[in-house]
C-alpha positions, 0 to 999 in steps of 0.5 A, a space after each residue: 500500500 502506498 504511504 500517500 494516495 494518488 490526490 495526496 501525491 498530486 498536493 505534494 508535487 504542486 507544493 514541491 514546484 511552489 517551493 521551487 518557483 518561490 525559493 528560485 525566485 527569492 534566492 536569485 533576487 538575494 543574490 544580486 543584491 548580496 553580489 552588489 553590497 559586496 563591491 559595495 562594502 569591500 571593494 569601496 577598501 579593496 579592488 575586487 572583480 565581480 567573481 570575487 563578489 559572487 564567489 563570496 555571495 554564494 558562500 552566504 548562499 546556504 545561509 540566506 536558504 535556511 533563513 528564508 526556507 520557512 517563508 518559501 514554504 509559506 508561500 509555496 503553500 499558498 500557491 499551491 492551494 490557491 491554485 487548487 482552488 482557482 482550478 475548483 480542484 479543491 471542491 472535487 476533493 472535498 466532493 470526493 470525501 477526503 477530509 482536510 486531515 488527509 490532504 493536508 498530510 502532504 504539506 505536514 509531511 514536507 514541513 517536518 522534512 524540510 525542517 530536518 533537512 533544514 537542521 541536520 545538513 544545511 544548518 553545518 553547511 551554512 555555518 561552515 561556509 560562513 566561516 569560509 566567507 569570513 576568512 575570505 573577507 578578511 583575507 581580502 581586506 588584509 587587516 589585523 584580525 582579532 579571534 577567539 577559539 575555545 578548544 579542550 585546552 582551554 581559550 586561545 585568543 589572538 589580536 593585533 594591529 599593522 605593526 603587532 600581534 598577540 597569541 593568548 592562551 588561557 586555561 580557564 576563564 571568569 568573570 564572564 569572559 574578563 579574567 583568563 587564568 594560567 595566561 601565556 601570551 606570545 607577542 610578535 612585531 612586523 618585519 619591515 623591508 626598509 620602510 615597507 611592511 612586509 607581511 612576516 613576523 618576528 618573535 619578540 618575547 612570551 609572558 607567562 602570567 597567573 591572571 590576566 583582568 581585562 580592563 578598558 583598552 587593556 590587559 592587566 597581567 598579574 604574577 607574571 615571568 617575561 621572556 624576551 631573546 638571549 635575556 633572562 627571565 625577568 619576574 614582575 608584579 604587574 604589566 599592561 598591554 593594550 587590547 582593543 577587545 572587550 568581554 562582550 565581543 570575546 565570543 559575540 563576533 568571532 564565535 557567533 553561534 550561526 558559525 557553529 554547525 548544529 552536529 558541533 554545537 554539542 561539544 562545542 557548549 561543553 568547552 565553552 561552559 569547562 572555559 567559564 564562558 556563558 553557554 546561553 547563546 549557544 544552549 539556545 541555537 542548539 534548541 532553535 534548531 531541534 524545534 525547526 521541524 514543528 516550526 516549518 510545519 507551523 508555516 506550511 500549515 498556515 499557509 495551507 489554512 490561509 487558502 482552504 476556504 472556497 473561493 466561491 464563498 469570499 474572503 480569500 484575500 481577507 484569509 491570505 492576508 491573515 495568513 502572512 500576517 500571522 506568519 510575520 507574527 510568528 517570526 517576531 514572536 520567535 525572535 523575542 523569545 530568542 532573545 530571552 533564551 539567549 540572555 538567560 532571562 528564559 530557559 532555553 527550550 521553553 524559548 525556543 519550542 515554545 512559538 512553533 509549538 503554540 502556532 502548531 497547536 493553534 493550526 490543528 484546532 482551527 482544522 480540527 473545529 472547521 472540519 469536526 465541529 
């Protein structure tokens, strides 16, 4: 017996080729803007041909699908029922006593996969096509990067400038980010060949400190043994050294969490919670990521919903504008109840599978009162 019907299969194909056409459609218009805001930011510093802007827009690629796959789906199930009415193809349904439960499977079905699919394989080929896309800009723009890494032996941090750079390694970490313990710091100073920078580096000393505060501009090293070249070891109480960092943008802008596929973020909490960062950000990525199936099932449902009343009886445009609006609603609803998760002011999985939950439960009461009574 097959697992979908002949009618059921006919709803899936004409979903299917909505998906296609709308997600055709809007990454296609992404793109162009993308590839213009590309020479428009980094080639305003740095010449840059055309490929070079589109070989960076479709690292962004993958990002910009699973950010706006729900919306396509919810589009695609507008179109696909909207056509289904128009056609009166609807009313032969309904005339031939399939129930709204049964053709609406297919739409259900294609929410869960695409929601998997969207977690499981595209999620990790975003965020490492991400990473790609910010080296590779950086790489173009040749400044002085700042980066942090949390790793089983503990945090490693690097920053600099033109003239300087600094290796970081700390074992473990406080106070949110701005106290390191066990520090061991390597500075390296550019190679001039005259007055021209070269882009090598040279060795000048590694500091070996018991904690370093981070202050306003800088480093406080306490404890601390300086090694410079062909010297001795030479102990102090207390040095500074400048940092442009600060405790807010340790891991915000070089650890973002949509840098971290889904099948890394597991270990990847881990370390960071044995470092002494806060997890909150990444905690809730990962649970935004688990609720994806019930949350693309929630808009293809509201798609669907939007257009299942007959068009002979009115009101289609009434209902398809409810439709988006309740999907915009969704949206805003998820992103605030992100953000609470992300700071801690909720517990994450409530944060996250709370809206789609919600809307789902709304969208099969709505079937279950128009199509039971």
């Amino acid at each position: 017996m097959p697992a979908f019907s002949r009618i059921q299969r006919y709803i899936l194909r004409e979903c299917l080729s909505g998906l296609v056409l709308v997600l055709g459609i809007l990454l296609l218009a992404i793109l162009m803007i993308d590839v213009v805001e590309q020479m428009r930011t980094i080639g305003g510093d740095v010449e840059i041909t055309l490929l070079d802007a589109l070989r960076l827009s479709l690292m962004k690629l993958p990002m910009i699908i699973e950010q706006t796959l729900p919306f396509a789906l919810l589009a695609a199930t507008m179109m696909a029922f909207t056509r289904l009415n128009r056609r009166s193809e609807l009313s032969i349904i309904r005339a031939s006593g399939l129930s709204a439960w049964r053709f609406l499977t297919p739409v259900i079905v294609l929410g869960v996969a695409l929601g998997i699919f969207s977690s499981l394989a595209l999620n990790p080929l975003a965020a490492r096509l991400s990473q790609s896309f910010e080296a590779e800009r950086a790489r173009l723009l040749d400044v002085g990067r700042e980066v942090v890494q949390v790793a089983e032996t503990g945090v490693w941090l690097r920053q600099g400038d033109d003239s300087s750079q600094y290796v970081i390694h700390a074992r473990r970490v406080e106070d949110g980010g701005r106290t390191l313990l066990d520090v061991k710091i390597i500075e390296e100073q550019r190679l001039y060949n005259g007055r021209q920078p070269t882009n090598d580096f040279a060795f000048v000393r590694r500091i070996d400190a018991e904690k370093a505060v981070l202050n306003e501009g800088f480093w406080q090293l306490e404890n601390l043994v300086e090694n410079l070249p062909n010297q001795a070891p030479e102990r102090r109480a207390t040095l500074a050294i400048p940092t442009s960092l600060d405790a807010v943008r340790l891991l915000d802008e070089y650890a973002s969490p949509n840098t971290v596929g889904f099948w890394e973020l597991p270990r990847f909490i881990f370390e960071t919670r044995a470092a002494g960062l806060d997890t909150s950000r990444y905690t809730m990525r990962l649970f935004t990521l688990t609720a994806t199936p019930v949350l693309f099932t929630a808009m293809a449902l509201i798609g669907a919903l939007a257009c299942l009343r007959l068009q002979r009886l009115g009101g289609t445009s009434r209902l398809l504008a409810t439709g988006v609006l309740a999907a915009i609603g969704l949206y805003f609803f998820t992103q605030f109840s992100s953000s609470l998760g992300s700071t801690g002011a909720a517990p994450a999985v409530v944060a996250a599978w709370s809206p789609p939950l919600f809307v789902l439960f709304v969208s099969l009461a709505f079937i279950a009162y128009r199509e039971d009574g």
